[in-house]
VEXVEX-480528 format. One record per atom (N, C-alpha, C): x, y, z negated; residue in three letters. Coordinates in steps of 0.05 Angstrom, whole numbers, plus 5000, padded with zeros to 4 digits. Layout:
residues N
XYZALA...
***
This chain:
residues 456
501749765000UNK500050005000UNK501850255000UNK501750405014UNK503150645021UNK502250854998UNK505050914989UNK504451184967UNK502951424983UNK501851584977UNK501651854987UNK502752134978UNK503652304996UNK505852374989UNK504052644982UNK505152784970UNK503853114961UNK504053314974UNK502953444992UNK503453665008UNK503953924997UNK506753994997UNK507154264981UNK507454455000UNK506754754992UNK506155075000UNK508655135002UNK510255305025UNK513055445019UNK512355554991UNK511255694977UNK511755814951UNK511855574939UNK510355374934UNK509855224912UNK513855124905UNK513355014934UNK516454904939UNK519455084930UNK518955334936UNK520755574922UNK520655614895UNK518855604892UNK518655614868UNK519555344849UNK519355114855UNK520354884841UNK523754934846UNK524655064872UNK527255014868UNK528555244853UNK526955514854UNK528155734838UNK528755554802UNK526655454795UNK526655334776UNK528455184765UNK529655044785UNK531954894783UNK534755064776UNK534755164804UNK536755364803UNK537855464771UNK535655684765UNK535655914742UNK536255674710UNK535755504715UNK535955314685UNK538755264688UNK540255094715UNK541854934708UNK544555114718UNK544555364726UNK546355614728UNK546155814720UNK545155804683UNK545756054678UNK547556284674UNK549956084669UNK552656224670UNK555256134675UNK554856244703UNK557356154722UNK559056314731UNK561756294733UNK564056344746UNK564756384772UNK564556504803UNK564956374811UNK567456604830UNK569356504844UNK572156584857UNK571256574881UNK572156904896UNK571256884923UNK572457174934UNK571657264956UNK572557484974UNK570257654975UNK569457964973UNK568058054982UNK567658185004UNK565758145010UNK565458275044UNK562258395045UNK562058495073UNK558658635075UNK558158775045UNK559958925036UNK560159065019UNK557759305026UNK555559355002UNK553059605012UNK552459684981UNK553359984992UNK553060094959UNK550860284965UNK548760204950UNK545360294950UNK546060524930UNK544060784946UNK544061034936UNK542761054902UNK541460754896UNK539960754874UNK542760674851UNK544560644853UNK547060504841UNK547460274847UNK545860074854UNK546059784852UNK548859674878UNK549959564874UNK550759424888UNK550559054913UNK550459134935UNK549658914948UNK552558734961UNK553758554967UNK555058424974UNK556158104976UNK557557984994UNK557757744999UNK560257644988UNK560057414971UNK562357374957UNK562457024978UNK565357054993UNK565256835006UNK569556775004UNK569456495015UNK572356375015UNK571556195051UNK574256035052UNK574155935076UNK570955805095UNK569755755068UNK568755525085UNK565355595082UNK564855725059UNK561955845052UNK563156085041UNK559856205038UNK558556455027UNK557456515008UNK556356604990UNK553956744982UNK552556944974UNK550657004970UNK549957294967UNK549357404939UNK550357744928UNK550657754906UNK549958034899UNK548358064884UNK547358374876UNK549258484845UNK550458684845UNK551558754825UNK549759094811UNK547059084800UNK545659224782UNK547259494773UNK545759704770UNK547360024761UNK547459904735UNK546559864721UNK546459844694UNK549059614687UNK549759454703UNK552059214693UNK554659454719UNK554659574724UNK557059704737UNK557659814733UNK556059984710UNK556960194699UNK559160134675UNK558959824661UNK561659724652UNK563759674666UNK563159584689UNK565959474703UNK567859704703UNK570359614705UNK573059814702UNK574059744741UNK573259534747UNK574459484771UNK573159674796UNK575159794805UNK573759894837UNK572759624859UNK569959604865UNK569659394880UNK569859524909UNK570959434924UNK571559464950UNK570859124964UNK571159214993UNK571458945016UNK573458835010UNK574458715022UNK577458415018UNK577658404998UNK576958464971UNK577658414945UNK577458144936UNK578758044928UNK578657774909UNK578657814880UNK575757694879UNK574957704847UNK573757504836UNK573257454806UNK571757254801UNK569457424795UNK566957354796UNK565057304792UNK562657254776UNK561657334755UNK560957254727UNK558157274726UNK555257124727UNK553557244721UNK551956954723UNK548556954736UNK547056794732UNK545656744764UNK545156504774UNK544056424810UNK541356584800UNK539956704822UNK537456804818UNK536356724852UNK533056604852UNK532556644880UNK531156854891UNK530956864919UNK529857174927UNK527157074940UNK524556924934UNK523356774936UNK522456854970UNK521357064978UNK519657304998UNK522157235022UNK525057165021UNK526657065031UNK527356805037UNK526756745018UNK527456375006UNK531456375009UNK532956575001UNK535156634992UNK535556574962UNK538456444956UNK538956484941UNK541856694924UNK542356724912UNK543956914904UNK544556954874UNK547657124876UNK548457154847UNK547957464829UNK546157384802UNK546357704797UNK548957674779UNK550357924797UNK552957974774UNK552658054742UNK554657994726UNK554258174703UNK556858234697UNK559058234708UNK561158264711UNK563658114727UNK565358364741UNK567158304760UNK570158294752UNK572158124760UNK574958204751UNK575558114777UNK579258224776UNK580558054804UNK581657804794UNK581657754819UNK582157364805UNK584957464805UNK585457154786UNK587357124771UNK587957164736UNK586357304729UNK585457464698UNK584857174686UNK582556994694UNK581556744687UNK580456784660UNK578756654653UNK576756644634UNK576756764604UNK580056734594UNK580856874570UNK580257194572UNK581057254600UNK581257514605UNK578357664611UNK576557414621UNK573457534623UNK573057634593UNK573957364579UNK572257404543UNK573857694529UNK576357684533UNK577057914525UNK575958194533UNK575758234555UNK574358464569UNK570858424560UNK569858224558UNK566758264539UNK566758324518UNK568558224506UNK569558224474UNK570058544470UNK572058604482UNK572758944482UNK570759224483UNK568859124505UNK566759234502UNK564159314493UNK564559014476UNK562058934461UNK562859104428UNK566059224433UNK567559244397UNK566859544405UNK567759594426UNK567559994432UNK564960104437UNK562559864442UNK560359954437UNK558260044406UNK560159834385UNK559559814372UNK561060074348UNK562560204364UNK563960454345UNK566660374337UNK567460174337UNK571560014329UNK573060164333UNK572560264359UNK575260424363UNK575160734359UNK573160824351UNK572961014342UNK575161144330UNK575461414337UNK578861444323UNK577261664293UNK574461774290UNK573761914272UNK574361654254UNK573861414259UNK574061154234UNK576961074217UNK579361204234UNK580961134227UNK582261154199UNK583561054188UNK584461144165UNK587261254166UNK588361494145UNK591361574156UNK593861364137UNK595961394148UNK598661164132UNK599461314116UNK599361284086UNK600661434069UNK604061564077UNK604861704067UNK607761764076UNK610561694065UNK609661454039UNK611861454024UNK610361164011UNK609460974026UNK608760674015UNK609560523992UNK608560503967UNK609560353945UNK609460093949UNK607559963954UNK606759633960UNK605459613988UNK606159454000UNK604859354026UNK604359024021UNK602158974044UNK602358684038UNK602058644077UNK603358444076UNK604158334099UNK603258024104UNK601757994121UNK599257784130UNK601057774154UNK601757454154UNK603857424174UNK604557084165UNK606356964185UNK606556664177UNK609156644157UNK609556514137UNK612456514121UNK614056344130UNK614156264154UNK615756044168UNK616956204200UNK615856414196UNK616256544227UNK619156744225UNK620056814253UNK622656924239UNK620957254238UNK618857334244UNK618457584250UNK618657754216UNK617857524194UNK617957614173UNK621057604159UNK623257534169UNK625857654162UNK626057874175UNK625857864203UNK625858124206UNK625158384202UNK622458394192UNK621158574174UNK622958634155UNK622758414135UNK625258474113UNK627658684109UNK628758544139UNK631758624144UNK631858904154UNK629459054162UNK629459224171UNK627959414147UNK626659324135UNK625659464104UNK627859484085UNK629759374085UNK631359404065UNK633959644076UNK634359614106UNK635459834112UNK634360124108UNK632560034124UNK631060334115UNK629660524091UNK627760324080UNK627460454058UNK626360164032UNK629160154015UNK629159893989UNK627259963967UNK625260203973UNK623560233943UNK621460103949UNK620159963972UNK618259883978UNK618259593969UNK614659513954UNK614759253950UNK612759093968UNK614758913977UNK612358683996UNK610758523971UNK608458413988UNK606858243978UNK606558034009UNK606757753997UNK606457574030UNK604257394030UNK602557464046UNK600257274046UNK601757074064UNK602056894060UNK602156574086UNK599456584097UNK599356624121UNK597356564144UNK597956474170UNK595556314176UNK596456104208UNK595556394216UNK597156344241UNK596856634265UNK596756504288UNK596356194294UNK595756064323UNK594055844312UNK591755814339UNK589655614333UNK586455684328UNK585255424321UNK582355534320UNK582055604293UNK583655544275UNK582855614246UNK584755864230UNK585455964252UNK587456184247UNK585356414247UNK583656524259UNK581856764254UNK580956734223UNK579756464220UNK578156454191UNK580556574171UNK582656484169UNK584556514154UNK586056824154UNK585256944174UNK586457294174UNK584157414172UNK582757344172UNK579957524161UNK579757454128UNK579957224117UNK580057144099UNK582957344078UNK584057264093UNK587557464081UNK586557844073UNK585357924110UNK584558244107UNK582158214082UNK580958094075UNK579158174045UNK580758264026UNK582257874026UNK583057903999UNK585458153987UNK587058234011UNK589058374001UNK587558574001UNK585058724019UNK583758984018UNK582759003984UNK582258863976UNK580758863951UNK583458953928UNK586058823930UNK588758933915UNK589559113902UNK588459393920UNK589859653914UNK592159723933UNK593059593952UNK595759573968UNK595059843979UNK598060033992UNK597960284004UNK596960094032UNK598460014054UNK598059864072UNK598159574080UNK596859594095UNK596859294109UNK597459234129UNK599359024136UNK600958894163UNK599758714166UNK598658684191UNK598758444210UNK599658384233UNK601958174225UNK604358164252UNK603657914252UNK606257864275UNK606357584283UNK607557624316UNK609357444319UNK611457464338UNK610157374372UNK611357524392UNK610757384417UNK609157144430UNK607757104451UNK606356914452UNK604356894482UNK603956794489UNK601756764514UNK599456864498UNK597357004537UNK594756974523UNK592656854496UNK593456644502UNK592556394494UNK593156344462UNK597056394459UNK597456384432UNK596956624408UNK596456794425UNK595757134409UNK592657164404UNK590856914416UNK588156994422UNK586457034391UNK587956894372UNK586956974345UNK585357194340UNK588157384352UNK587857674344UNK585057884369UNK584357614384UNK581957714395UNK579057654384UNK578857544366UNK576157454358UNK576057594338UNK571657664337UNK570057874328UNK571157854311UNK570957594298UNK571257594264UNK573157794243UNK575657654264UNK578757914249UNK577658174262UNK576658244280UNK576058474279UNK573658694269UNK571758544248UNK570658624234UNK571958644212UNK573758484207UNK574858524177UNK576258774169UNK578058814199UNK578659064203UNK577359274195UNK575359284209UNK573559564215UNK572759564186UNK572059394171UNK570459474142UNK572259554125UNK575359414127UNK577659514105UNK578159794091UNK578059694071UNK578160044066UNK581260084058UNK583259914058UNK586059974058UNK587060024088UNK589260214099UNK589660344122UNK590860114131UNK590159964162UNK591959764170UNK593759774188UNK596159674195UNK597559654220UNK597259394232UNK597159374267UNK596859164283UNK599359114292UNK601358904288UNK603858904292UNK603258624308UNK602658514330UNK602158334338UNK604058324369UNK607058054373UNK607358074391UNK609658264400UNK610358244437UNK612058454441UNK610558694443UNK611858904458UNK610559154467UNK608559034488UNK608958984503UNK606858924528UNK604758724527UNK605058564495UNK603058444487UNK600458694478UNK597658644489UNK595158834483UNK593558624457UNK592558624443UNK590158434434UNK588958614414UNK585758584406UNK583458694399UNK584458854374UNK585058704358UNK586358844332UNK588459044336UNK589959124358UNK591059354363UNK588659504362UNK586859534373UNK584359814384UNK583159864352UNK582859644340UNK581459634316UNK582759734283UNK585159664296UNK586259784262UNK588160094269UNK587860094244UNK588260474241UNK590560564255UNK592560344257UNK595260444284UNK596160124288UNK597460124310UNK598259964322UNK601160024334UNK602859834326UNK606459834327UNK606659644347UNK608859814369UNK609859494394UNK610559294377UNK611459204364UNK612759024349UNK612359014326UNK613058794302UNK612758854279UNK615658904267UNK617558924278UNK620059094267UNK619759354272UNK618959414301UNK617459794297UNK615259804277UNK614759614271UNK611759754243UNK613559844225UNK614859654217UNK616259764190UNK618360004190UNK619060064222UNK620760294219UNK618060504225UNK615060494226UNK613060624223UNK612560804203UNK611460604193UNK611160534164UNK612160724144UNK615560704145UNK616260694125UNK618960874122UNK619761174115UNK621361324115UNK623861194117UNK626161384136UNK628561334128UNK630161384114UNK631161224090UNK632361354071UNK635361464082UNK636961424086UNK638861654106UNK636961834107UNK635961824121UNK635162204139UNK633562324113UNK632362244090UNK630962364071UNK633962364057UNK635262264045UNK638362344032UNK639462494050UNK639662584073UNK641262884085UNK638763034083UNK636862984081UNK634763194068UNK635063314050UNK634763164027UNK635163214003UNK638163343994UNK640063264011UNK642763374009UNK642763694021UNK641063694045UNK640764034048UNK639564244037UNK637463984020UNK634664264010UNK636864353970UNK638664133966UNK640664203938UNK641464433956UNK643164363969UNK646164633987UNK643564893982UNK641464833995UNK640265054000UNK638565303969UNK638065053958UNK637065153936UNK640265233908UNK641865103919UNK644465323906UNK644865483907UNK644865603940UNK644965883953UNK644066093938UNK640965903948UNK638466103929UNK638766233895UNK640165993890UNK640465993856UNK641566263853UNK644766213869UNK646766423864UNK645866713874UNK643866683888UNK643566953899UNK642167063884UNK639766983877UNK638767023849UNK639767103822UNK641866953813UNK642367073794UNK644667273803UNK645367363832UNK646867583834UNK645267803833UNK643367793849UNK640568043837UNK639968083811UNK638867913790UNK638468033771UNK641068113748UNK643568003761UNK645968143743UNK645968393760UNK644868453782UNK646468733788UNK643868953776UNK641268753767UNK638768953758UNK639669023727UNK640468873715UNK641568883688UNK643269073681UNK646169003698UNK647769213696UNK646769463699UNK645269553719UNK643269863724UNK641669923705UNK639569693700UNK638869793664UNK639969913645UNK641969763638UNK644269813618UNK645170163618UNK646470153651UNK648170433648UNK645070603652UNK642070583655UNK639870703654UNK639470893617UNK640170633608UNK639770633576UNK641470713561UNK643870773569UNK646170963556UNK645371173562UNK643471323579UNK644171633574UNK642171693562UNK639571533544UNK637971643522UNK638971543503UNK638671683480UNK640071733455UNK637471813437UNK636771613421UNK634771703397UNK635371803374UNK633771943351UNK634972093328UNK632671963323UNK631871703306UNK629871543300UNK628671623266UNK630471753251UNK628871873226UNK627972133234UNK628572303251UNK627772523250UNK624272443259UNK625272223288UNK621572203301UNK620872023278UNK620771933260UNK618971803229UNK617572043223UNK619172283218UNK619072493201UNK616872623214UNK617072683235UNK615572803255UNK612072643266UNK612472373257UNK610272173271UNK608672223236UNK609372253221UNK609072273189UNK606972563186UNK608572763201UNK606673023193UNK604972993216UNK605272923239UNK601772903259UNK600272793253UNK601372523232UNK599372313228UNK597272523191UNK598872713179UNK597672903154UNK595573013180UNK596573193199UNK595373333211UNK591773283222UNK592173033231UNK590172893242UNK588872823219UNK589572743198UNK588072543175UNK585972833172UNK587573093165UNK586473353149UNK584373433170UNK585573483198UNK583573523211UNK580173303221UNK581073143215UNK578872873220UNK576672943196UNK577773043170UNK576073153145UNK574773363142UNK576073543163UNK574873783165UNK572373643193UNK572673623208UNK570173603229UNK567973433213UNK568173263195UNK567673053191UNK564673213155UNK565973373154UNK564673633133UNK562873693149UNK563273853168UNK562574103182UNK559673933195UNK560473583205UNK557973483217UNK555673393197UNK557173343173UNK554873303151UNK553473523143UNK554173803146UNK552174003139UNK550974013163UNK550974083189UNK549874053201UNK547673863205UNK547973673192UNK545773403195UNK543973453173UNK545573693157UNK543773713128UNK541173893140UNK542574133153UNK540574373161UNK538774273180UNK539474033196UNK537273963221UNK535473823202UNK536073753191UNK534273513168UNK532173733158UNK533473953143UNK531574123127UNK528974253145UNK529874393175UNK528874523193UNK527174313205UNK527274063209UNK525673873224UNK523573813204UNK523973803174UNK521873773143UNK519573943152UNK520974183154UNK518674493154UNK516174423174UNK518074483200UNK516974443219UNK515074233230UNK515073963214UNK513173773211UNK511073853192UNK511873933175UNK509473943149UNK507474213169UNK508574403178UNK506674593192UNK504774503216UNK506374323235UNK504674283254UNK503273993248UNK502773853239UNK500973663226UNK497973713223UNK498373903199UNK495374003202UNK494074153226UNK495774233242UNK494074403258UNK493574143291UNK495074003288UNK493973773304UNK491373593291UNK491873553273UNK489773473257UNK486673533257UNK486773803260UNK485374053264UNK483174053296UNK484874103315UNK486173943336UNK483673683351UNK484973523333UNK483073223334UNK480773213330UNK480073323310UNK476973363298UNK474773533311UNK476373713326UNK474673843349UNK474073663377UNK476473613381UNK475873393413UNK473973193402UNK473773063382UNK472472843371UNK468873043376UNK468673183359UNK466273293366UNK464773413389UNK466673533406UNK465673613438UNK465573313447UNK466573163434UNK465872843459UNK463872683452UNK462972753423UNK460272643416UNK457772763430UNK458473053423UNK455573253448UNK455573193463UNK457873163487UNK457473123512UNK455872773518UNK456772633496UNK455872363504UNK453072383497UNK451972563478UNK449272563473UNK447372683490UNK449072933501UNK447073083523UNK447072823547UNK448872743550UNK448972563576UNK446172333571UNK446672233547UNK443672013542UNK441872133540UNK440572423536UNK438772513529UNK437472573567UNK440272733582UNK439772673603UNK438272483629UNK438872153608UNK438471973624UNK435471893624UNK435171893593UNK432771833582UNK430271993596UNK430472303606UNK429172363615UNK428072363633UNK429172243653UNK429872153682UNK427571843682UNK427071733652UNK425771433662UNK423171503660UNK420671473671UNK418671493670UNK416571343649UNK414171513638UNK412771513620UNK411071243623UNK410971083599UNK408970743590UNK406270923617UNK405371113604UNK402971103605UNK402271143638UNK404271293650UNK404171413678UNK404871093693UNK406071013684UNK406570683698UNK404070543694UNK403370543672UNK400870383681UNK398170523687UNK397770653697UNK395870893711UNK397770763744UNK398570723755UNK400270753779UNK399770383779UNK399970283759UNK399069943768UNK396469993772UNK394670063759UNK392769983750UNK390970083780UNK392170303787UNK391270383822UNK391370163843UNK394070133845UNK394670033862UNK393769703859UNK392769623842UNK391769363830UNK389169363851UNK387369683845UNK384469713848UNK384269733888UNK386369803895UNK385969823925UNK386469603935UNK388869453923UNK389269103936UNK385668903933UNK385468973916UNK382068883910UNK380268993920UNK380169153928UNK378869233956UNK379469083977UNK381969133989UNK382269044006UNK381568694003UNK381768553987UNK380468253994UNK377668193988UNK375968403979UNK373668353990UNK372268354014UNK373868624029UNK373968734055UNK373668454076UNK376568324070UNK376768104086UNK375967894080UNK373767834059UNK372367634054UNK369867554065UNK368967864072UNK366067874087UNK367167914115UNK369567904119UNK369567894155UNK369967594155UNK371267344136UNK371267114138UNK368767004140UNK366767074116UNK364066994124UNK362667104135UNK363967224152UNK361867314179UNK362467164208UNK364667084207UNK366066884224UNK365466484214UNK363066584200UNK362966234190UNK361566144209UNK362065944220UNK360665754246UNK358065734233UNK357165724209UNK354465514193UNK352265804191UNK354066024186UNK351466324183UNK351566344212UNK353066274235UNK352866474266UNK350966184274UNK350465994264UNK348565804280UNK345765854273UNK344366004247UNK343566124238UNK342566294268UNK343466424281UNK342066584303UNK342966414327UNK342766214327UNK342666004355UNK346066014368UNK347366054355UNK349766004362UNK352265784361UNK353165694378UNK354865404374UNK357865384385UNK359065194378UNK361865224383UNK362165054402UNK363865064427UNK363664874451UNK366664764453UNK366864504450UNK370564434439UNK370964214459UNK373464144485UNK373664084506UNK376663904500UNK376563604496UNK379063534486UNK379863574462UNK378963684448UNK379063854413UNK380564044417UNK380164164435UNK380764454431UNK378464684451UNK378064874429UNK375565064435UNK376165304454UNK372865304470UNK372665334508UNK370465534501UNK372065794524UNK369265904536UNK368165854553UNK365365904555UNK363065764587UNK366165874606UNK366366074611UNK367566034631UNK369865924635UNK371265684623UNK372965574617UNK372165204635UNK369365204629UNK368564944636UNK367164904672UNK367664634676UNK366964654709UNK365364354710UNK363764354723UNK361664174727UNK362963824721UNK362063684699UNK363663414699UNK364563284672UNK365763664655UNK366563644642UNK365563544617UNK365863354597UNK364863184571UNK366463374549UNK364263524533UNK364063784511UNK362463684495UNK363163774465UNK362863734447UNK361863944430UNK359563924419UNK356964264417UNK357164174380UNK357364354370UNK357664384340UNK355964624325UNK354664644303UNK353964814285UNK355064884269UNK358164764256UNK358164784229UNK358164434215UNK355264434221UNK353664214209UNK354363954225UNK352264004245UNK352363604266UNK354963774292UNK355963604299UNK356763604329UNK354763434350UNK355163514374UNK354163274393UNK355763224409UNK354062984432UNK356663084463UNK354563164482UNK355663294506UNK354363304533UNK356063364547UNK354463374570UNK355963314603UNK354763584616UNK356263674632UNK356863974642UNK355263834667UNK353063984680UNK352363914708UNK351864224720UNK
***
């Protein structure tokens, strides 16, 4: 019995293979030439990444190019980095880039360059973050291997230069997979110490063997330290992450420590010029104030005191003053006597006549307040005249509703039927004859009965 086979739609079918595609290439590598190079006014990039024998087609996005460092041009040989995507409306398939290098860099060199970018995005290299190197280091600790020669050399070059400094040695692996855990582990523990600075060296090495010093890890440890660090990793032309990340970075770790760390020579001819100099100073100094002295001196030989005579003399100014201080001192107490007596008088007189004074204003302000009430009082009208003036105006309102009592019952439907008269009401509401037209059903009232009839 023959299977039957399923008839699939170009979409259906594109679609099962995009499917494929996008799962089982999401992130691939791939080495090639570019050509049909088309740089779209929108930023994006369009082009063919091909080698001898195939092609393929490859969109590089504004937003992922705006990282790349590489100029993409035609003939270029690069690798390639991103995810297969299909172009369904085409039935193409193709690479979206997310980053370009020239070949040869190879895969360490992709991670490094993601890695780098992913640290300077995040603020690392920030130079406002940095911390500054003290200028005269008491303790350092040095995170480095104790089996490597880079740490004699350190030594040997600390002791020339400057012997007051004390090492501290962490032993740390600096190659391998368990070498990051262990230098991140080291940057805590010594950050936590008190140390002036921190070294992290470690001698020459391939990509490959320096790559420690590329992972996040040590370079967060960095960034959080709050002791100032040096990156001593390698020769000069060695680069790795922890250079960008710590507060300075030495070609070498024998230039760290001549960084680092003063020369004692050149601070002893220092110190040997700033003595010479401050001798100078000494002597000149005290040549000035011996030549101010001596001038004093011959200043002060040509006055000549007679020191009992000025006693004698400071003796009778000081009688003088005492006598005269007694005399002013008289003269203000009578005076204080006579103002005293003259201010007595002159109170006792004008007292009563203020007094005097008072008792009058007091009484013009009682009249006046009494004429004023008497005033007012007269002004309100008499019990009796008020009610003479109700008692009118009471008698005409009562008029007037009798008035309109007999025009109500004169308008009563029940007295006007009384002389043959009736009310004619059309829908319930009331009609004159000439209001009504042959047909109409009216309703005839006294007062008393209503009826109905018909208008003919």
């Amino acid at each position: 019995m023959e299977s039957k086979v399923r008839i699939l739609s170009v979409s259906e079918l594109t679609e099962q293979i995009k499917s494929l595609l996008t799962q089982h290439f999401i992130n691939i590598c791939v080495e090639g030439e570019i050509s049909n190079l088309t740089k779209h006014q929108s930023g994006h990039y369009y082009f063919t990444l091909k080698d001898d024998n195939a092609s393929i087609k490859c969109v590089l996005f504004k937003g992922a190019r705006a990282k790349i460092k590489l100029n993409v041009e035609d003939s270029l040989k690069v690798q390639v980095s991103g995810s297969i995507s299909v172009y369904a409306s085409r039935g193409e398939y193709q690479i979206i880039c997310n980053n370009i290098v020239e070949s040869g860099l190879g895969n360490l060199a992709l991670r490094f360059e993601e890695l780098k970018e992913k640290l300077k995005n995040k603020g690392y290299f920030e130079s406002s973050f940095k911390k500054a190197i003290p200028a005269f280091p008491k303790r350092v600790a040095l995170i480095t291997s104790i089996t490597g020669a880079v740490l004699q050399d350190m030594k040997f070059v600390a002791q020339k230069r400057w012997n007051l400094v004390s090492f501290s040695i962490f032993d740390t692996l600096v190659q391998g997979n368990e070498a990051k855990y262990k230098i991140a582990e080291n940057i805590k523990l010594a950050d936590k110490m008190g140390f002036d600075i921190i070294v992290i060296a470690r001698g020459g090495g391939s990509l490959e063997d320096l790559w420690a010093f590329n992972e996040e890890i040590v370079a967060e440890a960095i960034f959080s330290a709050k002791t100032p660090i040096v990156s001593a990793i390698g020769h000069e032309t060695d680069i790795v992450l922890s250079d960008f990340v710590a507060d300075r970075r030495a070609p070498t770790p024998s230039a760290c420590i001549e960084m680092i760390l003063p020369d004692k020579n050149e601070w002893l001819l220092k110190l040997n010029d700033n003595l010479n100099e401050l001798d100078v100073l000494q002597k000149q100094n005290l040549n000035r104030f011996k030549y101010k002295l001596d001038s004093l001196k011959s200043e002060i030989s040509h006055f000549k005191f007679d020191y009992v005579k000025l006693k004698e003399n400071l003796l009778t100014y000081k009688n003088f003053l005492n006598s005269f201080i007694s005399s002013m001192l008289e003269n203000k107490i009578e005076i204080t006597k006579n103002l005293k007596r003259t201010m007595g008088f002159n109170y006792s007189n004008i007292t009563p006549l203020k007094m005097q004074n008072l008792y009058l204003f007091k009484e013009k302000l009682v009249f006046s307040t009494m004429t004023l009430l008497n005033l007012q009082e007269s002004k309100i009208p008499k019990k009796e005249i008020l009610d003479n003036l109700i008692l009118t105006n009471f008698s005409k309102k009562n008029l007037m509703l009798e008035h309109l009592k007999v025009l109500l019952e004169s308008k009563n439907p029940s007295k006007m039927a009384k002389y043959g008269f009736v009310q004619i009401t059309l829908n319930g509401k009331v009609k004159l004859l000439s209001d009504l037209k042959t047909g109409d059903s009216i309703n005839l009232s006294d007062g008393k009965i209503t009826k109905e009839a018909i208008i003919k």
